[in-house]
N, C-alpha and C positions, 0 to 999 in steps of 0.2 A: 454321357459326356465324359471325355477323359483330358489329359493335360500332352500335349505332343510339341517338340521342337521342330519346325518347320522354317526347312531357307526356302528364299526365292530369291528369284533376280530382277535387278531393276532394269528400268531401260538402257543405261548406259553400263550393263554388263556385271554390275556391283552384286555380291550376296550380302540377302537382308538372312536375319537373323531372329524369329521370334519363338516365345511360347505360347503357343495358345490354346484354348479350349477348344476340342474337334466333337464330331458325331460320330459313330458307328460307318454309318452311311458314306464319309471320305474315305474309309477304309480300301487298300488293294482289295479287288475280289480275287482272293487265294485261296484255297478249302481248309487252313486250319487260326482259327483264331485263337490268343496267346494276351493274358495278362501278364506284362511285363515286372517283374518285380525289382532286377538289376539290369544296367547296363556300361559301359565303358566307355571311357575318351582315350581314345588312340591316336597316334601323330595325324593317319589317314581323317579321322573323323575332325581334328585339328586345324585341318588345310581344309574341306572342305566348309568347316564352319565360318571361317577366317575369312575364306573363297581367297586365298593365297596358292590356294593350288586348284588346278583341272581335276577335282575329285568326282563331282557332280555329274552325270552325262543326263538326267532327266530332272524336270523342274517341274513343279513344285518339289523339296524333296525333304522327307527327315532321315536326318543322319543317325548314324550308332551303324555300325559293321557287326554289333554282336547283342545280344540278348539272351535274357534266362529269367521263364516264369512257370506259371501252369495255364495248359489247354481250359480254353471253355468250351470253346465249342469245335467239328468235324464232321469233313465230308469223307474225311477218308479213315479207313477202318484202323490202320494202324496207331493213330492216335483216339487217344479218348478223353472226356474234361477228367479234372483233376490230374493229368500227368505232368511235371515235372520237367521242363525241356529248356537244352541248351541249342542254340545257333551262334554258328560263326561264318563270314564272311558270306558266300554265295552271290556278291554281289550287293548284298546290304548298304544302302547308305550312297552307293555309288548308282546303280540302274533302278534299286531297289529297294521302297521305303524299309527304314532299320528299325536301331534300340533305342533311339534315344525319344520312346514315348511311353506311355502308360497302358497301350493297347495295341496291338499288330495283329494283321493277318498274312499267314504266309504261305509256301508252299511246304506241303508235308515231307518232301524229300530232303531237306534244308535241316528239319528236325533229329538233333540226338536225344535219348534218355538223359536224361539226368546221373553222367556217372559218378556211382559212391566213389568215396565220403565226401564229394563235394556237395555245398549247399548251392542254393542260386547264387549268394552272394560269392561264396569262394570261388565258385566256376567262372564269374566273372570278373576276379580278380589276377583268373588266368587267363581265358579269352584268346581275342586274335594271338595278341604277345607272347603269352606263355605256350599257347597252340604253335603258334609258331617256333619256337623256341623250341618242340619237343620236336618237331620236323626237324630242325639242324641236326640236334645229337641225334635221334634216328639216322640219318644221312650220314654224319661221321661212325655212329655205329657199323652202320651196312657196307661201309666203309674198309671196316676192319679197324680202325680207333681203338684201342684198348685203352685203359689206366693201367700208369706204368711206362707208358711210350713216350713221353714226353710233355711238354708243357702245350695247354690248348688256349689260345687268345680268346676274349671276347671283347669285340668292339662296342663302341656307346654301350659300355655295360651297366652305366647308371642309367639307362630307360627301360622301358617295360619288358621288351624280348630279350636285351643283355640281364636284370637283375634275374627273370628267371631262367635264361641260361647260365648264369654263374651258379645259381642255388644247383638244376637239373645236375649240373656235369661233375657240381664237386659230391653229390648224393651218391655219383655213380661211383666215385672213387678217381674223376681226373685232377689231375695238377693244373689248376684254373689261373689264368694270368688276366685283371681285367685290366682296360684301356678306357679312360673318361674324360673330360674334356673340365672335371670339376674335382681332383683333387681332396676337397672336403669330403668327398665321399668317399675317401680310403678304407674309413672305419665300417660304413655300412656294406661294402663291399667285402671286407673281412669278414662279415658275421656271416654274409650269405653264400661263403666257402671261398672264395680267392685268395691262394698262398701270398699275391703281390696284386700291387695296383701300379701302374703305369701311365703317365700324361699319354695324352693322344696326339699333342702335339709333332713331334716326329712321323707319325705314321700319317699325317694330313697331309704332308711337303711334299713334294714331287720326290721319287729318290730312284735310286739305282734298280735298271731290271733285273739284275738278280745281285741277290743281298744275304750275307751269313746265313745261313739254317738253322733256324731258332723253333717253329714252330711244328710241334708232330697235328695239331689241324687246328682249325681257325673258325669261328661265327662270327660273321661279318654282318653287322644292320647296317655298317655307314655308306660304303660304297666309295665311288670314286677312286684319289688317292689312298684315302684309307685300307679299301681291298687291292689295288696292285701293290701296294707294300706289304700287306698280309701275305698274298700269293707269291711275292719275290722271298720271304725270309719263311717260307714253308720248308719242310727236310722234304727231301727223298722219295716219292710215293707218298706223301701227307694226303690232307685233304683238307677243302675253304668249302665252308656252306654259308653261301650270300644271301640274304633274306630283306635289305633295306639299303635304303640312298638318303640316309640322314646328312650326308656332306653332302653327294651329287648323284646323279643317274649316268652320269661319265664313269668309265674306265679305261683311265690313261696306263696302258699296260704294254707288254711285250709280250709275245709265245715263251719265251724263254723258260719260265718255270714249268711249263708245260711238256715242253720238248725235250729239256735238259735234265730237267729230276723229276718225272712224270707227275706232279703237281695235278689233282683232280678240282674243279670246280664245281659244285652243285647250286644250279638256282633253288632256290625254295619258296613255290608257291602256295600259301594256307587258303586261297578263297575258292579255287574250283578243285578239289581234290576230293576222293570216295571216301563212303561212310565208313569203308573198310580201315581206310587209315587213318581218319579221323578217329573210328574206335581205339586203334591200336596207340593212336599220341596221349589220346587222354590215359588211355592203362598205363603209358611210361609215367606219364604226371603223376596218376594214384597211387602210384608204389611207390615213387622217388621223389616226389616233391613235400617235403616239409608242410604242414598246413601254419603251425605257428612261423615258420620262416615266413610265409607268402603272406599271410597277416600283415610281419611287420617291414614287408615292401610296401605296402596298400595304404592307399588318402580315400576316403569316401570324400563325395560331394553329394549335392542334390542334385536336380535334373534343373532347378530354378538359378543353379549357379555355373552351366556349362557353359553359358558362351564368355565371359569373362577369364574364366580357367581353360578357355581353349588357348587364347592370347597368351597365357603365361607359361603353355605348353609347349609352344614354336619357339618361345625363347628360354626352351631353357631352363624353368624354373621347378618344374616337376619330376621328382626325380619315381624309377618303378613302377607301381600299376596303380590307374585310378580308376575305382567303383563308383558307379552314378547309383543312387538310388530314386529311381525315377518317381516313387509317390511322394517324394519333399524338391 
């Protein structure tokens, strides 16, 4: 018997929301089974808990987009019990029962090692967010981005993929500019490397297609207005790596920046991408990411307390990354 958050839906379309005690036997039949030790509440895992957003495509379902435990058991040779393993995305949570339980079984291609010095819990203090996060500056990297070139925005910097992209990029040596929607968070934002904090106010409002050249590149989570004003006050061959739609999934924009001062856009997807590059974000994290910085971005909860803390995550009230520790 183990302890698993399971939605379902009601008749009239609602998501229920419980914990309860499951069997081995409900388990996916996948060839690697995984005692979960950590997991995370992501905005994604948020809305699906909520059921405020279309996150769900299959029902029954338990959420968590990510997980980090050790193997018990394998059908496939390249895992073995006692190893150590992180998952992110692959569809977790959305097609495919997630983290947010105390036992999974998955598929073995899904599976990372456990990269040093991360523990489970740290790994999942970085997770989809901070994975993600390490895709944008990779992207501005490959880019040609230097430190040195200008100043680099981070939108919704006080959420989970902005606080570890402000820590990532001021590690690397950039001039980090963050944008928050919370003001009080100026100070935490300064510790975690932003020379300034900036309301995000103005950057929400509809504004001009193209606008002063302020930004040598940009990691956009918000989307919407947020990203065409990013993309309009880019310099010259800059570059925006878009990763989220915390405002909107709209983009009220022009070509303009595009055509006029080659302005590059990158989408940034973390859920289906190869082990190749997932290896390679987590080595930018291990080198560059602070472990006591990401500490003190981190809220633990228990796994007994997520749906309550999903409501206070859509509004708002959470700021950087939170660890579920799924056996409380």
């Amino acid at each position: 018997m183990f302890k698993a958050l399971l939605l379902t839906q009601t008749e009239d379309r609602k998501t229920h929301a419980e914990l309860r005690a499951m069997e081995d036997a409900e388990l996916p039949d996948r060839g690697v089974t995984v005692d979960v030790e950590y997991s995370t509440l992501n905005y994604k895992d948020a809305l699906a808990i909520t059921g405020r957003g279309a996150v769900v495509r299959k029902w029954p379902m338990v959420p968590g987009i990510d997980l980090a435990g050790t193997v018990t058991s394998s059908r496939d040779a390249q895992w073995k019990p006692g190893d150590k393993v992180v998952i992110t995305g692959w569809g977790m949570g959305e097609d495919h029962w997630g983290g947010l339980t105390q036992r999974q079984r998955v598929e073995p291609g899904w599976l990372l090692a456990l990269p040093a010095p991360f523990t489970t819990r740290s790994a999942m203090a970085v997770a989809t967010a901070g994975f993600t996060a390490a895709l944008c500056v990779r992207a501005l990297q490959r880019h040609g981005l230097a430190p040195g070139d200008g100043e680099v925005l981070v939108t919704g910097a006080a959420g989970g993929v902005g606080s570890v992209g402000v820590a990532l990029l001021a590690a690397l040596g950039y001039t980090v500019v963050a944008s928050t929607g919370r003001m009080t968070e100026a100070d935490y934002l300064k510790r975690l490397g932003a020379t300034r904090v900036i309301d995000r106010t103005p950057l929400m409002a509809p504004g001009k297609p193209l606008q002063k050249e302020t930004w040598a590149g940009v990691l956009d989570t918000v989307g919407s207005h947020t990203l065409a004003n990013a993309c309009a006050a880019t310099r010259f061959h800059g570059a925006v790596a878009a990763c989220g739609l915390a405002q909107g999934g709209d983009f009220p924009a022009t070509v303009m920046p595009f055509i006029l001062r080659g302005v590059t856009l990158y989408g940034i997807n973390s859920v289906f991408i190869d082990n190749r590059q997932r290896s390679e974000a987590w080595a930018l994290l291990a080198h560059h990411l602070d472990l006591a910085l990401l500490e003190s971005m981190t809220t633990e909860i228990g796994l007994s307390e997520v749906v309550p803390y999903a409501a206070r995550f859509l509004e708002g009230q959470v700021r950087g990354r939170t660890v579920v520790d799924v056996r409380r």
